[in-house]
C-alpha positions in Angstrom: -133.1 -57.3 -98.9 -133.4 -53.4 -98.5 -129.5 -53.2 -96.4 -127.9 -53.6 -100.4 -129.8 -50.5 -101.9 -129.9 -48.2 -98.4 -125.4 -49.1 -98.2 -125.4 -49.2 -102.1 -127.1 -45.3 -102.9 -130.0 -47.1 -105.0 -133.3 -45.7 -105.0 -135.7 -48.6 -104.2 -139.2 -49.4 -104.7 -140.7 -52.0 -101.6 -143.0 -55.0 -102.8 -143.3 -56.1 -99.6 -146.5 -55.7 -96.9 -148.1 -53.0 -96.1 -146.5 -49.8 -94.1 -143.3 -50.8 -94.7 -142.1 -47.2 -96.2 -143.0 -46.0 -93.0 -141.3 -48.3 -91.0 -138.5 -47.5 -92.5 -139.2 -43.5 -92.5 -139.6 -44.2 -88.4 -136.3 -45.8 -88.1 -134.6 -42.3 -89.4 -134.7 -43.4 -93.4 -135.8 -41.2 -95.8 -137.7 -42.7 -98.8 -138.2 -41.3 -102.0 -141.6 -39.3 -102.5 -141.7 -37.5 -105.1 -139.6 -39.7 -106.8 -141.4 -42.4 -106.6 -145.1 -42.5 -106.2 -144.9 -44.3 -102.5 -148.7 -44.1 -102.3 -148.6 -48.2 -102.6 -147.7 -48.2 -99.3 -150.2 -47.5 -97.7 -153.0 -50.3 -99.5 -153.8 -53.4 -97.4 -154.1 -55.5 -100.2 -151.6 -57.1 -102.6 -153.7 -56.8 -104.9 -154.0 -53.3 -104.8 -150.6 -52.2 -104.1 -149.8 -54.6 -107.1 -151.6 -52.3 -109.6 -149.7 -49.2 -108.1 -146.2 -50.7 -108.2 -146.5 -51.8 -111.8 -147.5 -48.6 -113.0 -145.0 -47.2 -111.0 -142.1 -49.6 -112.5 -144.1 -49.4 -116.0 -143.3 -45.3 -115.8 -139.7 -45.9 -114.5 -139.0 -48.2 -117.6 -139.9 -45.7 -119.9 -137.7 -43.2 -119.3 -134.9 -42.2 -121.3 -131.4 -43.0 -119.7 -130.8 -39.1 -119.7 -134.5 -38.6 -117.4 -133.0 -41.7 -115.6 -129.6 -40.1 -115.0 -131.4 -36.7 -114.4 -134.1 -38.6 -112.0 -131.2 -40.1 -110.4 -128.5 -37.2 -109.5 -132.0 -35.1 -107.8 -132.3 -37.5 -105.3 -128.9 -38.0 -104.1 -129.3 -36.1 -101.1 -131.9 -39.1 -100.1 -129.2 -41.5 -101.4 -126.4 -40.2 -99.3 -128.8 -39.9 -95.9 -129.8 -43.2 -96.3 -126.3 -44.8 -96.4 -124.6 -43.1 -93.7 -127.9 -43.5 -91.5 -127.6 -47.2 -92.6 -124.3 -47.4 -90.6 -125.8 -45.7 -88.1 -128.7 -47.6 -88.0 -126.8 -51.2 -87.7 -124.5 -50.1 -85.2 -127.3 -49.0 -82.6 -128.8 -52.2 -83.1 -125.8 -54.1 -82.7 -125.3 -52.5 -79.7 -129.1 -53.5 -78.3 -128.4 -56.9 -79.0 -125.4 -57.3 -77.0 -126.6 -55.4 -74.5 -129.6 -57.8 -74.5 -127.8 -60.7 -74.8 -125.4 -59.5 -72.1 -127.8 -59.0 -69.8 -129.0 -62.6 -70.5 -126.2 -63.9 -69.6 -125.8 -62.3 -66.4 -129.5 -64.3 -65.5 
């Protein structure tokens, strides 16, 4: 579900498990601290990261469209990263599967 925003230049907020920002920050993706408070990220518990992201969402919601627009155009160097890395990204692991699954063929 992240490939649409990272090809797509939409800033994102992850309610997935744990660490998952920083998966993504390993792979050569930039996220979007200070943007977004990404601190949910790092609890272990739904729970907890559940109270972060809604306060989080809660203080994207009440921005006016012109903050939104302003909040928007600031991080477009992130945007842009993301999407050509994304290409990048897919190729390289294209590439390692058919490497992989050449190599299993061979056996």
């Amino acid at each position: 579900k992240i490939c649409k925003p990272l090809m797509c230049l939409h800033p994102f907020i992850l309610v997935t498990s744990p660490h998952s920002l920083k998966k993504l920050r390993e792979y050569g993706f930039k996220t979007f601290h200070p943007f977004i408070d990404e601190s949910y990220d790092e609890l272990d518990t739904y729970k907890e990261r559940k109270v972060l992201l809604e306060k989080e969402i809660k203080r994207l919601c009440s921005m006016t469209i012109k903050e939104l627009d302003e909040w928007y155009w600031d991080m477009k160097d992130i945007l842009i990263h993301n999407a050509k890395h994304f290409n990048i990204f897919v190729d390289s692991e294209y590439t390692k599967l058919e490497n992989f699954l050449k190599k299993g063929l061979k056996n």
